[in-house]
C-alpha positions, 0 to 999 in steps of 0.5 A: 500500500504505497500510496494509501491515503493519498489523492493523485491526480491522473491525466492523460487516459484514454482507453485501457491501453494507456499508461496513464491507465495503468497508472490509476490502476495500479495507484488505486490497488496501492490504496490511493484515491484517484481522480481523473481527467480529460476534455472535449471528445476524449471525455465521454472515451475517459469515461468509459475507460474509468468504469474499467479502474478497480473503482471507476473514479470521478473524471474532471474536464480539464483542457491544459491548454484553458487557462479557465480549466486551469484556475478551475480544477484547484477549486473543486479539487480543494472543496472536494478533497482538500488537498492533492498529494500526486500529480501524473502527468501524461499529456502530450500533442503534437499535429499531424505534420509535426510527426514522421513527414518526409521533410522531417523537422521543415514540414511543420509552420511554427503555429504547429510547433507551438501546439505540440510544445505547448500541450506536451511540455509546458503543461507541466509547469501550468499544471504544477502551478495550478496545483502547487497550493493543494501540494503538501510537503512530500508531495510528488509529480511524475511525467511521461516522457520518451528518451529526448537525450537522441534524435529518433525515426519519426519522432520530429518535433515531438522529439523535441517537446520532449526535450523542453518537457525534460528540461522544464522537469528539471527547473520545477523540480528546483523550484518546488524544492523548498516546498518539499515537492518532488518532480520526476519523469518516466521514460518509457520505452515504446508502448502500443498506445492510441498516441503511439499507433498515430506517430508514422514509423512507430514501427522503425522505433520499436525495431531498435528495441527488438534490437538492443534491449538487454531485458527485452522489451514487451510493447504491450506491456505498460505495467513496467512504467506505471510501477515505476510512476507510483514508486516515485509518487510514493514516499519511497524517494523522499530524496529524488527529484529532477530524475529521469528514470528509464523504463525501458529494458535497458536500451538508453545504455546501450549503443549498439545492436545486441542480436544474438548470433545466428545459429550455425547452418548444419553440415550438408550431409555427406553422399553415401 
């Protein structure tokens, strides 16, 4: 029970699939109260998926993007429960020409880019300064993230999200520090994912794992990371913050392939 008596806010399902999915699950079979969060058409989708938690939990409407949905969601949150201990961030957007084009990183106008950055990288300091007064001592915000440290197939300005969403991890979690706030991501490896089914050249990613990954790597799996998320929401690591952990069967570490060898062709047999 590493979260028994906590409330941790989960955004970012969407089907069972999800991570985020999986996170509220398990931080529920860990005996925290979960509270859900979603918007627009994906609210009814949420919805559907929260009747499938352990305890279909409450699903909030909330547009990180809205500044509205943003002053909102502390209030109801403080009346309804009165404080938030966990945060999991799974948020992240990008448009179509953002991803996977021909033209790579030229193919996107800035008005695209924007989008993608604004949703999956500075929602994470507009959502921890929306929460920041409902946040505890020994509090702690968890976020999805995929290895920005290299330049993927496909990934394109995704990618780079990414990269600003690391780095805005980091500065948080020297900013909330004197509140004894913890601010931690986890990078996973690639999952099969509604988000992930959408990039082009998921397929090409998920190669390199069936490739390098020491612990190998199962794509339909997300428990993995969603253990990962809860350790760190718990109080397990009063002392780790700005970290990115990797789940990932090992493959940050590694530099190249590590196929097995093939195995030896048998001997032709010899003429009588």
């Amino acid at each position: 029970m590493l979260l028994e008596g906590k409330i941790v806010l989960v955004t970012g399902v969407l089907t069972p699939s999800s991570i985020a999915f999986t996170c509220a699950r398990l931080a529920q079979e860990q005996g925290a109260t979960v509270v859900l969060t979603s918007f627009g058409r994906a609210l009814s989708v949420t919805q559907r998926a929260a009747r499938r938690l352990p305890t279909p939990p409450e699903v909030l409407e909330l547009d990180v993007t809205d500044p509205e949905h943003l002053a909102a969601l502390p209030e109801h949150l403080a009346e309804r429960y009165g404080r938030v201990d966990g945060v999991v961030h799974a948020v992240g957007f990008a448009p179509a020409v953002c991803l996977g084009q021909e033209d790579g990183l030229f193919a996107a106008e800035w008005a695209d880019v924007a989008t993608a950055i604004q949703v999956s990288a500075f929602s994470l300091p507009a959502l921890a300064k929306a929460l920041k007064p409902l946040m505890r001592p020994r509090s702690a915000i968890v976020g999805l993230d995929f290895d920005a440290s290299v330049a993927w197939p496909a990934y394109d300005w995704m990618g780079v999200a990414k990269a600003a969403l690391e780095s805005a991890a980091r500065y948080l979690a020297r900013d909330l520090g004197a509140s004894d706030i913890r601010v931690n991501l986890v990078a996973a490896g690639p999952l099969k994912t509604v988000a992930a089914r959408s990039i082009p050249g998921f397929s090409q990613i998920q190669e390199v794992w069936a490739e390098r990954a020491p612990l190998g790597w199962d794509v339909e799996d997300p428990e993995p990371a969603a253990r990962a998320v809860v350790a760190l929401l718990s109080d397990w690591f009063p002392a780790t913050t700005g970290e990115i952990v990797h789940v990932d069967g090992g493959v940050h570490a590694i530099g190249a392939a590590i196929r097995p060898p093939a195995p030896e062709p048998e001997p032709e047999p010899e003429p009588a």
